[in-house]
N, C-alpha and C positions, 0 to 999 in steps of 0.2 A: 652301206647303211647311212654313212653319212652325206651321201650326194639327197638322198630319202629323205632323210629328217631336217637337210636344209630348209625343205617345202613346209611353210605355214600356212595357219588356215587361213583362208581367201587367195591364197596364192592361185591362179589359174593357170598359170605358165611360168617360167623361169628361164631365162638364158642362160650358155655355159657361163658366162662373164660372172652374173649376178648370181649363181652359184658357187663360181671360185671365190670372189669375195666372203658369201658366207661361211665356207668351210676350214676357207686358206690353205688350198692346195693351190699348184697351177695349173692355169688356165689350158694346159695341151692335155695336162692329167685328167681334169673335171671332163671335157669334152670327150675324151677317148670313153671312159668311164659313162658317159650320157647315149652316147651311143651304144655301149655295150648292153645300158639296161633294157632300151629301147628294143633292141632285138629281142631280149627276152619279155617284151610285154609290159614291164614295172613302169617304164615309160612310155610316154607317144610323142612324135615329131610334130610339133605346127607352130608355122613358121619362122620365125625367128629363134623361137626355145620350145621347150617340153614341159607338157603336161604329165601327172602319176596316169598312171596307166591300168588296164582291166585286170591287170594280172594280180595286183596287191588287192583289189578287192575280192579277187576270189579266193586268195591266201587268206584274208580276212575274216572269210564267209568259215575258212575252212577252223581258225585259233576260237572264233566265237564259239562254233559248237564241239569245239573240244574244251572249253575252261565251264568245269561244275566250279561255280561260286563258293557255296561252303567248303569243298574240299580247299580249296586256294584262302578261302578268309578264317578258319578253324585257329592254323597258328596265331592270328592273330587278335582271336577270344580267349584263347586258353594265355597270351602274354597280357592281354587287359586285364583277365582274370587276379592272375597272379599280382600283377603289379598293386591291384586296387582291394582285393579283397572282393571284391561286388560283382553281380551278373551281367556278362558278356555277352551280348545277342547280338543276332545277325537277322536284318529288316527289312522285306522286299515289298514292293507293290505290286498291289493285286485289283485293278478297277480302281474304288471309292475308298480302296482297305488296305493296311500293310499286314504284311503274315510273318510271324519268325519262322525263321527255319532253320535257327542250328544256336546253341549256347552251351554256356558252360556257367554252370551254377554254381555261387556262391556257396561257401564252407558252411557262413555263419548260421544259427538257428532262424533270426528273423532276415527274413527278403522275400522280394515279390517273387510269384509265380507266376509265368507266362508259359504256355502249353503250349509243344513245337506244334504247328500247323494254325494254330489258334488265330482268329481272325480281329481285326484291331480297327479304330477308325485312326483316319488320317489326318483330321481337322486339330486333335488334342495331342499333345505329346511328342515329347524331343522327335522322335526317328520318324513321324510322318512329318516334320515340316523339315528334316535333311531331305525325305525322299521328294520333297515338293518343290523346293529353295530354287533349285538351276533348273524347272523344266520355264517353259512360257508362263508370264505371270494369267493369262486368261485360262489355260488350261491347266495350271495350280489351284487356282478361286474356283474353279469349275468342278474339279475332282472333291474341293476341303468341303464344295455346300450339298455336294451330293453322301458326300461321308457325315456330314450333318442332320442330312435328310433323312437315313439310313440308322444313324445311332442315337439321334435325339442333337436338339441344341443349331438348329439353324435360325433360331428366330430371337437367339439370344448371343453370337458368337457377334464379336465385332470385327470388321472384315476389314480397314481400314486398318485395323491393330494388327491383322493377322500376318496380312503385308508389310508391315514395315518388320513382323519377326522373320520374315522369308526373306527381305533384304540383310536383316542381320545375321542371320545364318550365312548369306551367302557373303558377306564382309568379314565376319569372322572366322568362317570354314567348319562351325560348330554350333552345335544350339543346344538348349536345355530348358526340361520342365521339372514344376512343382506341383502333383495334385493335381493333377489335369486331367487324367483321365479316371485314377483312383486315389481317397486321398491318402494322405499320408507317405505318397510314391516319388519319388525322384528322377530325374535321369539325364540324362546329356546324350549328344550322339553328331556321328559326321558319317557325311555320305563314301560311300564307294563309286568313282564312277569306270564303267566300263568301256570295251575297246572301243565302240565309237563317240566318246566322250559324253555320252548319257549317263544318269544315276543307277547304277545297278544294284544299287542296297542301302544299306545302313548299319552302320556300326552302333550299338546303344551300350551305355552304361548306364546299370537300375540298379535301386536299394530306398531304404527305406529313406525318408526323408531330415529324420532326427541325426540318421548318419552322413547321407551323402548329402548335407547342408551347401546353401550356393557357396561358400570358402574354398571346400571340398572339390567342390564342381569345377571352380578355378586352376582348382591344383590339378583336378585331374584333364582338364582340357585340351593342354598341349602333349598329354595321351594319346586320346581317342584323334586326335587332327592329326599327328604325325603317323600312326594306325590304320587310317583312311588312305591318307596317302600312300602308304607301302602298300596296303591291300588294292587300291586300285591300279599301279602299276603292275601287282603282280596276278590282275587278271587281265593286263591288255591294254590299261590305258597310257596312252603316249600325253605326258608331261612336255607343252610345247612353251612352257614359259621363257626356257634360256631364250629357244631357236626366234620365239618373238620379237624378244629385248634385242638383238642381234639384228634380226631383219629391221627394228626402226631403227638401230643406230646407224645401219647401211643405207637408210633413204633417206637420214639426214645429212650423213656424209655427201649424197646424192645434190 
């Protein structure tokens, strides 16, 4: 696995060489190893080095339809739950809509409800601008004015604003609303992304607003971020941050 996860994204090819370097094995090791994958399909030969090969995306084809999302994000609403007190939703897109589909409801007498299947816009509130944040910024503005068009409020959203909180989300790995889409409602939320490093959901934390005040929100942030994270590894997504920082210290080395 580890000659595998050498390969970052844009990499097209890789040498044994510039593979021994990133793993720090030796070079007769890496190469014996590159060729063995190679037989089995994970790699391919051309020329000089090797490219991943057909065989991990049909592996892939195969982990995708076997991970049900809420069975794999569940533990991780019922530990939001717990830790916050507040409702733990799980946030998918749907077209112009996000839809929950799995939570774990607050104890307390007052908090929002949100009805599993229940259909939402995208333009308003924490878990549609997680699910919007990393797609392309044309077909994010594309999706938030057709959810606009659909739920009310395209002719009054400012779009310029909307953007710069989709860059925030994505700089901060979390985002949060007040009263946006009902008032008096709160909430924060960070994306799940999936095996092929798209967004596959959304983690939200909701309550009322008197209670989960921005303070609150703060407090609970590096929650719901550290939450996302573990939820999206453990439906598939590969974290190539080290393998990156690695591969530019090896081309500056270069």
């Amino acid at each position: 696995m580890g000659i595998l996860n050498a390969y970052a994204p844009g990499d097209r090819a890789l040498t044994p060489q510039a593979v021994a370097e990133r793993v720090g094995l030796p070079l007769p090791t890496v190469y014996r190893l590159m060729h063995s994958l190679a037989a089995h399909g994970m790699l391919e030969k051309t020329g000089a080095g090797f490219r991943l090969g057909l065989a991990l995306l049909r592996l892939g084809a195969r982990v995708t339809a076997s991970i049900d999302l809420r069975q794999v994000v569940t533990p991780y609403l019922e530990s939001l739950n717990a830790a916050t007190g507040e409702n733990a939703e799980l946030h998918v897109l749907r077209g112009e809509t996000r839809v929950s589909i799995e939570s774990v409801l607050s104890a307390q007498n007052l908090r929002p409800i949100v009805q599993i299947g229940e259909t939402l816009p995208i333009h308003v509130g924490a878990s549609g601008r997680a699910l919007l944040a990393w797609m392309p910024a044309e077909r994010a503005i594309e999706l938030a004015k057709a959810s606009a068009h659909r739920f009310g409020g395209l002719d009054h959203t400012n779009w310029t604003q909307f953007n710069d909180l989709l860059a925030a989300a994505r700089r901060d790995g979390w985002t949060e609303s007040e009263s946006e889409r009902a008032d008096g409602v709160a909430a924060l939320a960070a994306p799940i992304f999936g095996l092929n490093g798209t967004v596959a959901g959304a983690l939200v934390l909701s309550g009322p607003s008197a209670r989960l005040t921005a303070r609150v929100r703060a407090e609970f942030a590096p929650l719901i971020r550290q939450a996302g994270k573990e939820a999206s590894l453990a439906a598939g997504f590969i974290d190539t941050t080290e393998q990156d920082e690695r591969a530019r210290g090896g081309a500056e080395r270069d």
